[in-house]
N, CA, C and O atoms as a GROMACS GRO file, in nm:
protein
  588
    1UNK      N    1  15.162   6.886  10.049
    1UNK     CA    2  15.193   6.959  10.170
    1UNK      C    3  15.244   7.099  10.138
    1UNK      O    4  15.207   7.203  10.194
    2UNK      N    5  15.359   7.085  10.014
    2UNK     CA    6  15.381   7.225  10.032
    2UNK      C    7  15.280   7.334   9.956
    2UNK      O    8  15.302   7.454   9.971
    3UNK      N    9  15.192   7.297   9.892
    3UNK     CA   10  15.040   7.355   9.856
    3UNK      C   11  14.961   7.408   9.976
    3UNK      O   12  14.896   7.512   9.979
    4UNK      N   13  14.974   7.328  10.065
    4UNK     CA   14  14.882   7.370  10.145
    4UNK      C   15  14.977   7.517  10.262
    4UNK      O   16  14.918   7.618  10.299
    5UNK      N   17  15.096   7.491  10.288
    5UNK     CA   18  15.218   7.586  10.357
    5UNK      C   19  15.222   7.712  10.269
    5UNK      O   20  15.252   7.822  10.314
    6UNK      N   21  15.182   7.684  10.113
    6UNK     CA   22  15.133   7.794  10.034
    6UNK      C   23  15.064   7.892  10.050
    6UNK      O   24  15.092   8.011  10.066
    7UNK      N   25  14.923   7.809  10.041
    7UNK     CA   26  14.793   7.850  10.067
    7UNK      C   27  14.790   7.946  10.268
    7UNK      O   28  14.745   8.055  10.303
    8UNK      N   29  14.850   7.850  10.336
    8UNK     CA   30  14.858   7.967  10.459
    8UNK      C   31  14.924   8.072  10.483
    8UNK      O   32  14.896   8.158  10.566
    9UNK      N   33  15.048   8.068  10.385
    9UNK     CA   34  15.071   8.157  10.405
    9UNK      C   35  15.006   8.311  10.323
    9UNK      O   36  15.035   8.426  10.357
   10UNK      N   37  14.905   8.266  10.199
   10UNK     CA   38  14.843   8.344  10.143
   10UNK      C   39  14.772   8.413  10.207
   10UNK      O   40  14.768   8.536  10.201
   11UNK      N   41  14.687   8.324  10.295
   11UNK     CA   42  14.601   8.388  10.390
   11UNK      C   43  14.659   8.450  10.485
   11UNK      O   44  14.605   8.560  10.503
   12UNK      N   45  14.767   8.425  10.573
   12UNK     CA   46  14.814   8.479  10.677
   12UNK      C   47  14.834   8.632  10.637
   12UNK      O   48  14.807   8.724  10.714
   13UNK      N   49  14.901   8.656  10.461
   13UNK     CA   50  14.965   8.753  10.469
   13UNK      C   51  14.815   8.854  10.446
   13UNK      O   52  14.817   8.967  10.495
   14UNK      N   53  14.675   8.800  10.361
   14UNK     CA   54  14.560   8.876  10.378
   14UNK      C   55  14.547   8.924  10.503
   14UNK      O   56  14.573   9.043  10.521
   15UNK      N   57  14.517   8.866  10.581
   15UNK     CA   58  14.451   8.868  10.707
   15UNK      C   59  14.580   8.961  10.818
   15UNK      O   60  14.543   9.056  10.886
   16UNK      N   61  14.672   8.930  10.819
   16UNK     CA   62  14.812   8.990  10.921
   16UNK      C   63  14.878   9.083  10.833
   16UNK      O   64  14.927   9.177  10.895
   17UNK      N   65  14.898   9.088  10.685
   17UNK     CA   66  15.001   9.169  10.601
   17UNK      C   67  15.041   9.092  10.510
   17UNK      O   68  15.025   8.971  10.491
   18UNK      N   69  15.100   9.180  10.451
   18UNK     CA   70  15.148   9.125  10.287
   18UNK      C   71  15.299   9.050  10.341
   18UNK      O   72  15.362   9.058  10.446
   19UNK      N   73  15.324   8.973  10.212
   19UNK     CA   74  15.450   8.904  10.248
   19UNK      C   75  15.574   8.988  10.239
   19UNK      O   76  15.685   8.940  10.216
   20UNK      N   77  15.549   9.110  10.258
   20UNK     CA   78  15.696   9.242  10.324
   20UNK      C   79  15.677   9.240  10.489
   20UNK      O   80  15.761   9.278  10.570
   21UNK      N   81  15.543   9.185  10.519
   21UNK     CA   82  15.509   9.233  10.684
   21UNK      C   83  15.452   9.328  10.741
   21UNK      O   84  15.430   9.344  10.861
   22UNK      N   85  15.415   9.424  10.606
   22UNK     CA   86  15.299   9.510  10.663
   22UNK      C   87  15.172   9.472  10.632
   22UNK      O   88  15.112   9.403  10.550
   23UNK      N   89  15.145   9.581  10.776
   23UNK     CA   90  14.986   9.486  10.795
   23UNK      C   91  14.883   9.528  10.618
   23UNK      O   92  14.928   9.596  10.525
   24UNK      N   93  14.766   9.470  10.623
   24UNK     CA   94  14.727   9.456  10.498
   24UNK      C   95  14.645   9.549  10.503
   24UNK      O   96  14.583   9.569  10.398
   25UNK      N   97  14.617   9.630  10.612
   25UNK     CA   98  14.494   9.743  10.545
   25UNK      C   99  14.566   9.846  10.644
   25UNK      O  100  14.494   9.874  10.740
   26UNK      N  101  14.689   9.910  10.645
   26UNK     CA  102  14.753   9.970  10.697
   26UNK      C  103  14.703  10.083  10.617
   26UNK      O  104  14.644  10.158  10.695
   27UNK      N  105  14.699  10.131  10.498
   27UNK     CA  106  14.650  10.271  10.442
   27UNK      C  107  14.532  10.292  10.460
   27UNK      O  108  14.492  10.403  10.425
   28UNK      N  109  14.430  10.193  10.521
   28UNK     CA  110  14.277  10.234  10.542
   28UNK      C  111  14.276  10.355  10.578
   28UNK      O  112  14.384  10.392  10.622
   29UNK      N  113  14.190  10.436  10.578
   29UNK     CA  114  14.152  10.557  10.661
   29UNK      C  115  13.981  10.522  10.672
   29UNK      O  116  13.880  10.528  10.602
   30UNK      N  117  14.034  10.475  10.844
   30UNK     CA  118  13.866  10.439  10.917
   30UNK      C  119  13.763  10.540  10.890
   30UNK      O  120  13.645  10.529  10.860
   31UNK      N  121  13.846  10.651  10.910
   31UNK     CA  122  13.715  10.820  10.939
   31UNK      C  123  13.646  10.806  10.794
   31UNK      O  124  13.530  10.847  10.788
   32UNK      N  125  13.710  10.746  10.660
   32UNK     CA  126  13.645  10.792  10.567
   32UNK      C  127  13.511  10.684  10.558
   32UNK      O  128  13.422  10.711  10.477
   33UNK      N  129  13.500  10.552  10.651
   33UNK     CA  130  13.378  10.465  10.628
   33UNK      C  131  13.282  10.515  10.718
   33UNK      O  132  13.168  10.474  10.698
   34UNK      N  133  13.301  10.608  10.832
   34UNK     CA  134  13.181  10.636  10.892
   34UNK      C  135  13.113  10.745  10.864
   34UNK      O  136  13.172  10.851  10.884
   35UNK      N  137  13.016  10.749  10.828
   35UNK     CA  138  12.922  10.820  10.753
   35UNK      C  139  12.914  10.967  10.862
   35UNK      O  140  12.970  10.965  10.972
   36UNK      N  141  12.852  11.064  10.823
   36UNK     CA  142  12.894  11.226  10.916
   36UNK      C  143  12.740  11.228  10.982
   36UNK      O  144  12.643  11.199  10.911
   37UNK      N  145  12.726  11.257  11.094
   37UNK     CA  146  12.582  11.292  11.130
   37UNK      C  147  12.472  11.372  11.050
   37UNK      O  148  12.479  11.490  11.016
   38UNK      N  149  12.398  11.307  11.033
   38UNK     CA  150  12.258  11.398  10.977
   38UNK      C  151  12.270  11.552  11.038
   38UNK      O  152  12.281  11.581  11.157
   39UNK      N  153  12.266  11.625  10.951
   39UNK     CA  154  12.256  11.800  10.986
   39UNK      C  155  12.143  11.788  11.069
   39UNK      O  156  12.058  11.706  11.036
   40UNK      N  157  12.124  11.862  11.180
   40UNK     CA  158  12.029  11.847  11.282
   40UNK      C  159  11.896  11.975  11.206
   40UNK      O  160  11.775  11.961  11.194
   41UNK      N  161  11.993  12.101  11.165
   41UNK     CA  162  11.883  12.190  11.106
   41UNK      C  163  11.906  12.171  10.951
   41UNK      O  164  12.010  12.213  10.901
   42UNK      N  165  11.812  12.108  10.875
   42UNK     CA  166  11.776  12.153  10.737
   42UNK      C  167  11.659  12.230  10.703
   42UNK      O  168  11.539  12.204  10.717
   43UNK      N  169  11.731  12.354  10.646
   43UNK     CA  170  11.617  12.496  10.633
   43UNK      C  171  11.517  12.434  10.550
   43UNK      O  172  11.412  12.496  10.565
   44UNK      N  173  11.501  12.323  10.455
   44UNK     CA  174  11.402  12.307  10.372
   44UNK      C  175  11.293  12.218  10.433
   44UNK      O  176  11.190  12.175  10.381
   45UNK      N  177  11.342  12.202  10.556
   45UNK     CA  178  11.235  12.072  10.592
   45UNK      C  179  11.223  12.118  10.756
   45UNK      O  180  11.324  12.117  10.826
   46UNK      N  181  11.085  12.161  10.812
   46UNK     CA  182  11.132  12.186  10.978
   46UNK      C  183  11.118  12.007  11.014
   46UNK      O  184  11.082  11.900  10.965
   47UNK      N  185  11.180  12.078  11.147
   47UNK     CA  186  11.197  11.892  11.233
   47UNK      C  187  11.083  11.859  11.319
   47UNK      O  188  11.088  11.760  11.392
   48UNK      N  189  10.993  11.927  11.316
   48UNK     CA  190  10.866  11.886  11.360
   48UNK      C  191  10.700  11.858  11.244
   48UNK      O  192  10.731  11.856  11.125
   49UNK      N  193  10.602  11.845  11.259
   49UNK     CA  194  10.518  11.831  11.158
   49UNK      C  195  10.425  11.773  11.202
   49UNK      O  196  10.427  11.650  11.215
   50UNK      N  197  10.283  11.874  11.247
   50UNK     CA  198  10.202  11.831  11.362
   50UNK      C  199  10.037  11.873  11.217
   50UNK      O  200  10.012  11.967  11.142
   51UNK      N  201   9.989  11.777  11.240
   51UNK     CA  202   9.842  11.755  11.208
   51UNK      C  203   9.735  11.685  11.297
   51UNK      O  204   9.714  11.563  11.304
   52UNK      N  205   9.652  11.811  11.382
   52UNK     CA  206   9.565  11.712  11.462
   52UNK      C  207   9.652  11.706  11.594
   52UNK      O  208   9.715  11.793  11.654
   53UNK      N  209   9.634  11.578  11.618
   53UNK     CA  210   9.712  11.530  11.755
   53UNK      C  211   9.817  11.454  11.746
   53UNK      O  212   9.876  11.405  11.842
   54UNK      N  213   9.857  11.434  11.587
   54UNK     CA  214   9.940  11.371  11.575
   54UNK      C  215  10.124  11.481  11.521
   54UNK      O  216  10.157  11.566  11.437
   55UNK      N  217  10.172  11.423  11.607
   55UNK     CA  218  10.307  11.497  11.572
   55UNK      C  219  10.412  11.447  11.472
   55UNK      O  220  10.406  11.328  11.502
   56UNK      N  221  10.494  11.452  11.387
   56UNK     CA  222  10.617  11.371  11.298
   56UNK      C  223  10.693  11.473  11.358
   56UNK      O  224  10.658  11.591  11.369
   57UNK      N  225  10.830  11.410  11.410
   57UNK     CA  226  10.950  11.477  11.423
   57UNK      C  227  11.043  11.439  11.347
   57UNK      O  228  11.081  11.326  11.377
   58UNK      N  229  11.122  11.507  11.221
   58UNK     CA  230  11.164  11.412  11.149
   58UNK      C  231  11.322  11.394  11.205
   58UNK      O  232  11.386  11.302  11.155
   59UNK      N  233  11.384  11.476  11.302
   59UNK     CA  234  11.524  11.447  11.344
   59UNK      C  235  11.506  11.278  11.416
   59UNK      O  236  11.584  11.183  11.410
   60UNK      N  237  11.423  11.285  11.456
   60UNK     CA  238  11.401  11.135  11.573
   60UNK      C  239  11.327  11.058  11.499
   60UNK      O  240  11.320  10.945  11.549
   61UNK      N  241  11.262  11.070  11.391
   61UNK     CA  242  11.173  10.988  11.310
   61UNK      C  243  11.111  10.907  11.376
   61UNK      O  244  11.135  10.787  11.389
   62UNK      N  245  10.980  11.005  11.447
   62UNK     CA  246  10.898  10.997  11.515
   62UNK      C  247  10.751  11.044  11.502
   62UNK      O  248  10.714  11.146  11.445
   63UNK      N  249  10.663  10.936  11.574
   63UNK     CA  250  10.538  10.988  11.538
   63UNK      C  251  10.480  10.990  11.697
   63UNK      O  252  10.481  10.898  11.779
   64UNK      N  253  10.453  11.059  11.703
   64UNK     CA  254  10.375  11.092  11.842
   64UNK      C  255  10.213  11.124  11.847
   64UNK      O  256  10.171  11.216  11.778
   65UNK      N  257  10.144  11.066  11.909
   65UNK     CA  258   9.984  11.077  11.922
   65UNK      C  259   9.949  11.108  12.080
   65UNK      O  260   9.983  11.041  12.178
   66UNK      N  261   9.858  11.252  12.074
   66UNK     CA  262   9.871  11.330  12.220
   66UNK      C  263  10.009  11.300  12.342
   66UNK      O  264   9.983  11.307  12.462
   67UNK      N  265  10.111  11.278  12.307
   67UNK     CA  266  10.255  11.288  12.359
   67UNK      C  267  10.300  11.134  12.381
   67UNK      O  268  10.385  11.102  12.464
   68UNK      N  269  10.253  11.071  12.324
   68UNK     CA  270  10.245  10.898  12.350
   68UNK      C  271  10.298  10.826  12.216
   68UNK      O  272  10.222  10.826  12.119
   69UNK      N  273  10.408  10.773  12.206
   69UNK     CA  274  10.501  10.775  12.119
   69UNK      C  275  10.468  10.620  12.042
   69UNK      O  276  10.475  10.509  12.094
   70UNK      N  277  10.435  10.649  11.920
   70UNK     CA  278  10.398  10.536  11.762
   70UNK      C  279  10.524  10.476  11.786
   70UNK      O  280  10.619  10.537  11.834
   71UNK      N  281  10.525  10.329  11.744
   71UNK     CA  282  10.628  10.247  11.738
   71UNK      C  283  10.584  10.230  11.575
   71UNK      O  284  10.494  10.147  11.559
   72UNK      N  285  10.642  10.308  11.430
   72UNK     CA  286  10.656  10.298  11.293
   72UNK      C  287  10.774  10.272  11.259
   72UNK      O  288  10.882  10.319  11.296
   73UNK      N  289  10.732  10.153  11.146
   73UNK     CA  290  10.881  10.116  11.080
   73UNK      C  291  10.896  10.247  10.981
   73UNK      O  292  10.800  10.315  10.944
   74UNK      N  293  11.026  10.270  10.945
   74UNK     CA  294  11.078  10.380  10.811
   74UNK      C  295  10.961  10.414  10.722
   74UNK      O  296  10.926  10.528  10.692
   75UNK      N  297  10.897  10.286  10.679
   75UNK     CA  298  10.829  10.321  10.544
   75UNK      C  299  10.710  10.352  10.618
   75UNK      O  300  10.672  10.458  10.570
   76UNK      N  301  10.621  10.314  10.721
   76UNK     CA  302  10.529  10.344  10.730
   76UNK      C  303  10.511  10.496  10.780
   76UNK      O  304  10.411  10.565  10.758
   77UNK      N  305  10.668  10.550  10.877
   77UNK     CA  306  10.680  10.691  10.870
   77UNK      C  307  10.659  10.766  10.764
   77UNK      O  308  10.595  10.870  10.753
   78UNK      N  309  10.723  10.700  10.678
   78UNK     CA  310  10.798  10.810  10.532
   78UNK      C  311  10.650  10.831  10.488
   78UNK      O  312  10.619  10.948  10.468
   79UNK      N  313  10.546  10.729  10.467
   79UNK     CA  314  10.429  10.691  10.414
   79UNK      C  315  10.314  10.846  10.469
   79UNK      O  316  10.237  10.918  10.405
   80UNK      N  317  10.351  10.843  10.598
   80UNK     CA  318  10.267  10.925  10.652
   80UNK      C  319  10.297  11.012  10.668
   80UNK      O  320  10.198  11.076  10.703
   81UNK      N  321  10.416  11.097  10.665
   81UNK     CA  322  10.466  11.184  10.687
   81UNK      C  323  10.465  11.270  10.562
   81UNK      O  324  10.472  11.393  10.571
   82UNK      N  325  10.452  11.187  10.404
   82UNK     CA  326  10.437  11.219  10.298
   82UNK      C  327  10.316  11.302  10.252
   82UNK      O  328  10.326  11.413  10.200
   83UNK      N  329  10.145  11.207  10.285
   83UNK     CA  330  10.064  11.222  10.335
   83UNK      C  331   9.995  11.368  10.396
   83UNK      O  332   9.902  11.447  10.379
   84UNK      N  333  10.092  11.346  10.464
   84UNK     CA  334  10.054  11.441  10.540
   84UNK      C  335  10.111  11.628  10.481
   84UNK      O  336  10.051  11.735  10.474
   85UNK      N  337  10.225  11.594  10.456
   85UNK     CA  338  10.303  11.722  10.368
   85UNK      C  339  10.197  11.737  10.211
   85UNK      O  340  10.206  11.839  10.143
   86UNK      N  341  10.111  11.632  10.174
   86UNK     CA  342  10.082  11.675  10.066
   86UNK      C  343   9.914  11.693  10.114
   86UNK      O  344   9.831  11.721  10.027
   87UNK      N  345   9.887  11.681  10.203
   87UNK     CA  346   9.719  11.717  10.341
   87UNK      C  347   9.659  11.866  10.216
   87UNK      O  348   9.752  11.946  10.208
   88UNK      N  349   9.578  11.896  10.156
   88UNK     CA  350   9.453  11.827  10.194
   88UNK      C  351   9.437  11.694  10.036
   88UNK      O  352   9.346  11.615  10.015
   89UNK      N  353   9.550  11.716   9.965
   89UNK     CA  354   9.540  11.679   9.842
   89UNK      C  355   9.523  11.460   9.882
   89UNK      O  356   9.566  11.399   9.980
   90UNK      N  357   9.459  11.415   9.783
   90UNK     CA  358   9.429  11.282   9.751
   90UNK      C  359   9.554  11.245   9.647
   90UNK      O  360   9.563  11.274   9.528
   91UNK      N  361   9.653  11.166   9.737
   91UNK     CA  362   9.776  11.072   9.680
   91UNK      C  363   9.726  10.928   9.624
   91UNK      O  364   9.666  10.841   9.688
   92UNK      N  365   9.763  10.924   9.497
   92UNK     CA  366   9.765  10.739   9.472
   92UNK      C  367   9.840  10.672   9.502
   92UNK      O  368   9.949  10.729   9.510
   93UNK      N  369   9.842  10.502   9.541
   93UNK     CA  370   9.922  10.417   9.559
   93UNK      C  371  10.044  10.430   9.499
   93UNK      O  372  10.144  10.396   9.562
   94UNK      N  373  10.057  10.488   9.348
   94UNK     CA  374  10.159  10.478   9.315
   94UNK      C  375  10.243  10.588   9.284
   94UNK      O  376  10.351  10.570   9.228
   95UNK      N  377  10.189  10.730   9.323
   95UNK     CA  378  10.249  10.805   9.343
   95UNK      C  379  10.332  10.802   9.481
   95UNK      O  380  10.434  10.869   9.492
   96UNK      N  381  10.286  10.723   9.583
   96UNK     CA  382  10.339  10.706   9.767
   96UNK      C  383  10.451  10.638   9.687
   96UNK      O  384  10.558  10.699   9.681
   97UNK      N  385  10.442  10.519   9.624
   97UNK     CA  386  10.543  10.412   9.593
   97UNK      C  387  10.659  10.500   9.559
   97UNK      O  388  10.770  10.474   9.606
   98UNK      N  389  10.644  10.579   9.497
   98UNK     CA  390  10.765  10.646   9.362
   98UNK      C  391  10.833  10.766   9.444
   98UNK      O  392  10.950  10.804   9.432
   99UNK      N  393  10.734  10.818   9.532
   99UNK     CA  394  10.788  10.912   9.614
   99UNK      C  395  10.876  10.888   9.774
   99UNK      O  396  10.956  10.964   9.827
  100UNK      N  397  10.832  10.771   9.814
  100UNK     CA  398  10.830  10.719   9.899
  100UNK      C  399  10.958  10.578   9.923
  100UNK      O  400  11.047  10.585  10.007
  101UNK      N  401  10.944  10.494   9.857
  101UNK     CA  402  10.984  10.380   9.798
  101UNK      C  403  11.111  10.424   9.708
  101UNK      O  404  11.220  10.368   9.712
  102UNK      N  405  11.088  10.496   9.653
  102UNK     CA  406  11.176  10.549   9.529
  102UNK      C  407  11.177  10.438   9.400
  102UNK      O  408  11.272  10.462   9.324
  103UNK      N  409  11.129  10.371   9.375
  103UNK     CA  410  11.067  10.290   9.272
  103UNK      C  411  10.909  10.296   9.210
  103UNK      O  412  10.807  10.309   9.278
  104UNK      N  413  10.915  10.283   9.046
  104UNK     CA  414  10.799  10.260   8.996
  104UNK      C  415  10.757  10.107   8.991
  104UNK      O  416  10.823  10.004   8.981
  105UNK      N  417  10.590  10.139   9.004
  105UNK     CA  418  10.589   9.996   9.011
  105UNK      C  419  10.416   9.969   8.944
  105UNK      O  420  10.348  10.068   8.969
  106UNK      N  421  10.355   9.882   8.886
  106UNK     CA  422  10.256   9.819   8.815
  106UNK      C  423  10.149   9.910   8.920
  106UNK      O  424  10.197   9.962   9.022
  107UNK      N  425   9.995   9.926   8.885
  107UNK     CA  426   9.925   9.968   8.994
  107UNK      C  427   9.865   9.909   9.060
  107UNK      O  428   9.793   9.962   9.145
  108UNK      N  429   9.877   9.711   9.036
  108UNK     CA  430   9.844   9.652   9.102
  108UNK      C  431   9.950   9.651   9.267
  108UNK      O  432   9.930   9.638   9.388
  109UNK      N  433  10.045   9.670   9.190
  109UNK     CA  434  10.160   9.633   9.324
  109UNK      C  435  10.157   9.732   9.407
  109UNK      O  436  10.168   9.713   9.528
  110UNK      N  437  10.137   9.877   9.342
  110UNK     CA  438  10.154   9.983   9.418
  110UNK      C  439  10.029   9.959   9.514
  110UNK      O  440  10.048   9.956   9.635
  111UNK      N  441   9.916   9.945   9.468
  111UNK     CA  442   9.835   9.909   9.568
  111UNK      C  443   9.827   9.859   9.671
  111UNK      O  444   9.810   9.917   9.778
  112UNK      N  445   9.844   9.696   9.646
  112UNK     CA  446   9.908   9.617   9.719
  112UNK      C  447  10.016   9.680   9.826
  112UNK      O  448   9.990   9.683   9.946
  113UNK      N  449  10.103   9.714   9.789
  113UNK     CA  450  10.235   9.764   9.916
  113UNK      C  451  10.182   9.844   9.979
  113UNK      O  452  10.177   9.819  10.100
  114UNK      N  453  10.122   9.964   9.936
  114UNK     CA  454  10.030  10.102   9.980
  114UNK      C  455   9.940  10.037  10.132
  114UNK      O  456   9.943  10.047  10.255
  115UNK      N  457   9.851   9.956  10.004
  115UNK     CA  458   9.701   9.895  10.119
  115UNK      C  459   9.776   9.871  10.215
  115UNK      O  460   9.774   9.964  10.296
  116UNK      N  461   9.868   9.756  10.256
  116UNK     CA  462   9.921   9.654  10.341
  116UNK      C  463   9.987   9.800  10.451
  116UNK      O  464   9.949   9.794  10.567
  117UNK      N  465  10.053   9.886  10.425
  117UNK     CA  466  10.087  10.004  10.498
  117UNK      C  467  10.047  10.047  10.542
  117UNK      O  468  10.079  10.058  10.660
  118UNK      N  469   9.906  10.136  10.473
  118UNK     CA  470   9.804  10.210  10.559
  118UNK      C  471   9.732  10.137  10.671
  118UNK      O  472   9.717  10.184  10.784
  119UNK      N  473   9.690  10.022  10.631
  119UNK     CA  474   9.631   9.901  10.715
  119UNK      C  475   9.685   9.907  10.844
  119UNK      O  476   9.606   9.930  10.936
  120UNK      N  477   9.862   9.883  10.882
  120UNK     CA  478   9.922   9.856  10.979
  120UNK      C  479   9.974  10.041  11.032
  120UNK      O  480  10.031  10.057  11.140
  121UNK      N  481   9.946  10.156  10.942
  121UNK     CA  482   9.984  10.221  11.028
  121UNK      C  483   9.814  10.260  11.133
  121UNK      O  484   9.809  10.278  11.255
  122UNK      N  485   9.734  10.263  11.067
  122UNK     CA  486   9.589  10.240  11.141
  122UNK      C  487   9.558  10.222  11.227
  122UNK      O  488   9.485  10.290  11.300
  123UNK      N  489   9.639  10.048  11.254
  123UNK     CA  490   9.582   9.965  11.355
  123UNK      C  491   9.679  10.033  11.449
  123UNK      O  492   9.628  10.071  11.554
  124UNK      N  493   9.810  10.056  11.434
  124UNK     CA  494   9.889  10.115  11.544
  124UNK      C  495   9.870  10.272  11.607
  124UNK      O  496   9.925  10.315  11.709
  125UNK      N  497   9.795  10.331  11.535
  125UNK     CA  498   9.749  10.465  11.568
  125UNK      C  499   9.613  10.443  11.644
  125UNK      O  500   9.579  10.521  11.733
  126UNK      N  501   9.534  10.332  11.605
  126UNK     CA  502   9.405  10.287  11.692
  126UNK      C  503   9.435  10.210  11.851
  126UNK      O  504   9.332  10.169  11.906
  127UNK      N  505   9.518  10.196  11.900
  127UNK     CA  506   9.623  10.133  11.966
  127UNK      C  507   9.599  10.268  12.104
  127UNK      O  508   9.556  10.280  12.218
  128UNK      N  509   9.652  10.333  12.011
  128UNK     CA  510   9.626  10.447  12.180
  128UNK      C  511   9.503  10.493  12.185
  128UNK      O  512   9.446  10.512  12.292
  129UNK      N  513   9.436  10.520  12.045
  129UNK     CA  514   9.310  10.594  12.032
  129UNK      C  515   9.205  10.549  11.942
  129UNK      O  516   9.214  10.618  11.840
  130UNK      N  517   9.102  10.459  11.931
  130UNK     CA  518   9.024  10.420  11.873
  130UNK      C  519   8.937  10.472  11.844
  130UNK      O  520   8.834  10.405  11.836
  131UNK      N  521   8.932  10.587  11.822
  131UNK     CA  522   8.857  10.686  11.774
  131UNK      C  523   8.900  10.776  11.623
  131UNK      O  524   8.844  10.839  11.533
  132UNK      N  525   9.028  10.738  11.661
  132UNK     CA  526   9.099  10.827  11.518
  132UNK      C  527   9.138  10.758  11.406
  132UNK      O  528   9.195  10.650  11.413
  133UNK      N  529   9.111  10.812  11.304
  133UNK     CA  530   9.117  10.728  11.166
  133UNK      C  531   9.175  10.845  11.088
  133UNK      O  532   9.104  10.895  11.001
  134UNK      N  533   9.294  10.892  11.110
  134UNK     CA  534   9.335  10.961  11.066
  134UNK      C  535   9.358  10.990  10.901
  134UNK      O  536   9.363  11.106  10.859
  135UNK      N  537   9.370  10.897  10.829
  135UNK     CA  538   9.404  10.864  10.712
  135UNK      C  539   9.264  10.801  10.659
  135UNK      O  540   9.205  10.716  10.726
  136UNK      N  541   9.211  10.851  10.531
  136UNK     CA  542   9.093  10.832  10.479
  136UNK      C  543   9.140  10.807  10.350
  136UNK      O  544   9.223  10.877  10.291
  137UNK      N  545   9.061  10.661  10.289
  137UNK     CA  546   9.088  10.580  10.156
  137UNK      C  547   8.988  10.674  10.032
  137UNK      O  548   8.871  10.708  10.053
  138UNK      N  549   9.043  10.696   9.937
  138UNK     CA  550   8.905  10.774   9.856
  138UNK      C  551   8.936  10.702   9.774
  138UNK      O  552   9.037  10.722   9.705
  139UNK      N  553   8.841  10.577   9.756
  139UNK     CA  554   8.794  10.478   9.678
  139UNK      C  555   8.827  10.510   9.528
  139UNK      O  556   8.775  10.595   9.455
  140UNK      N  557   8.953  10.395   9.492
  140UNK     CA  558   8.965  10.395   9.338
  140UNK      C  559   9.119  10.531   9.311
  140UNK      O  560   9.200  10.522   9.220
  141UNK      N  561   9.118  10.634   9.410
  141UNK     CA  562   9.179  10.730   9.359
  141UNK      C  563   9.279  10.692   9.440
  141UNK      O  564   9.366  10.624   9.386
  142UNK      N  565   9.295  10.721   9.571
  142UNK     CA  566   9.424  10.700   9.687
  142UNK      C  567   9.378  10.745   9.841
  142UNK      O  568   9.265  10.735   9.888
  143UNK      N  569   9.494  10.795   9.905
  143UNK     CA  570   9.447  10.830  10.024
  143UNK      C  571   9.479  10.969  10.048
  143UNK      O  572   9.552  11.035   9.974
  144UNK      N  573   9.421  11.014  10.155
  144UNK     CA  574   9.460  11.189  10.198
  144UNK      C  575   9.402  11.190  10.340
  144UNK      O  576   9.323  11.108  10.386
  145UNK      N  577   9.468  11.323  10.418
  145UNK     CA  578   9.506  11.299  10.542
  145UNK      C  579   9.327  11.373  10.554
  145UNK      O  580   9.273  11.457  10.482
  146UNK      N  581   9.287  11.313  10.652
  146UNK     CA  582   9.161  11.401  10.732
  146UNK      C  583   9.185  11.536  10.773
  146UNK      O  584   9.305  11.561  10.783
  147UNK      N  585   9.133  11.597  10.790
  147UNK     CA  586   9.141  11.789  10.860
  147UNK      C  587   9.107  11.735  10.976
  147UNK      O  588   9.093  11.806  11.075
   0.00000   0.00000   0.00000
């Protein structure tokens, strides 16, 4: 019994304060865990990025097709948005990975992750417009954005 009158009070004093009675995270300073807003203007990067009909805004990390707004996860943004900054040049799977991803990886895998990406940003860009194939595969080498 008195093991266990121990043990609560160990916890009590974690959880409520130390066994003086102050509370236990009384020196926290909250302001320093919340992270500061993204700078709205960074001179090295504008916040828009239009090819075609398609728009990237990167403050809203957004893709817009004739004003009709892409539902993209992070990577498939980052993917295209990459793409597109490096337009008219032909990217490999595993250059997207390393740039993108921020990891190196085998060129089977890079493939693999790459393919499975382009695939689903495709079908969601064919979604409003089935006509556009914005992104063109050059067999064996990688992909690059259409003019």
């Amino acid at each position: 019994l008195d093991f266990l009158a121990s043990n609560l009070e160990d916890i009590r004093a974690t959880l409520g304060g130390n066994k003086d009675g102050e509370p236990f995270l009384a020196d926290f300073d909250n302001t320093a865990a919340v992270p500061s807003p993204p700078a709205e203007d960074n001179p090295s990067q504008p916040r828009f990025l239009q090819r075609g009909r398609l728009t990237l805004d990167f403050l809203r990390h957004a893709v817009t097709l004739d004003g009709q707004l892409i539902d993209l996860s992070p990577t498939e943004f980052d993917l295209l948005a990459y793409l597109i900054q490096q337009a008219p040049r032909v990217v490999s799977p595993q250059e997207l990975t390393i740039n993108v991803k921020k990891y190196e990886t085998d060129e089977w895998a890079a493939n693999e992750a790459v393919r499975q990406n382009i695939y689903r940003i495709r079908q969601k860009i064919k979604e409003f417009n089935n006509d556009i194939d914005i992104i063109r595969t050059v067999r064996g080498v990688g992909y690059t954005i259409e003019e």
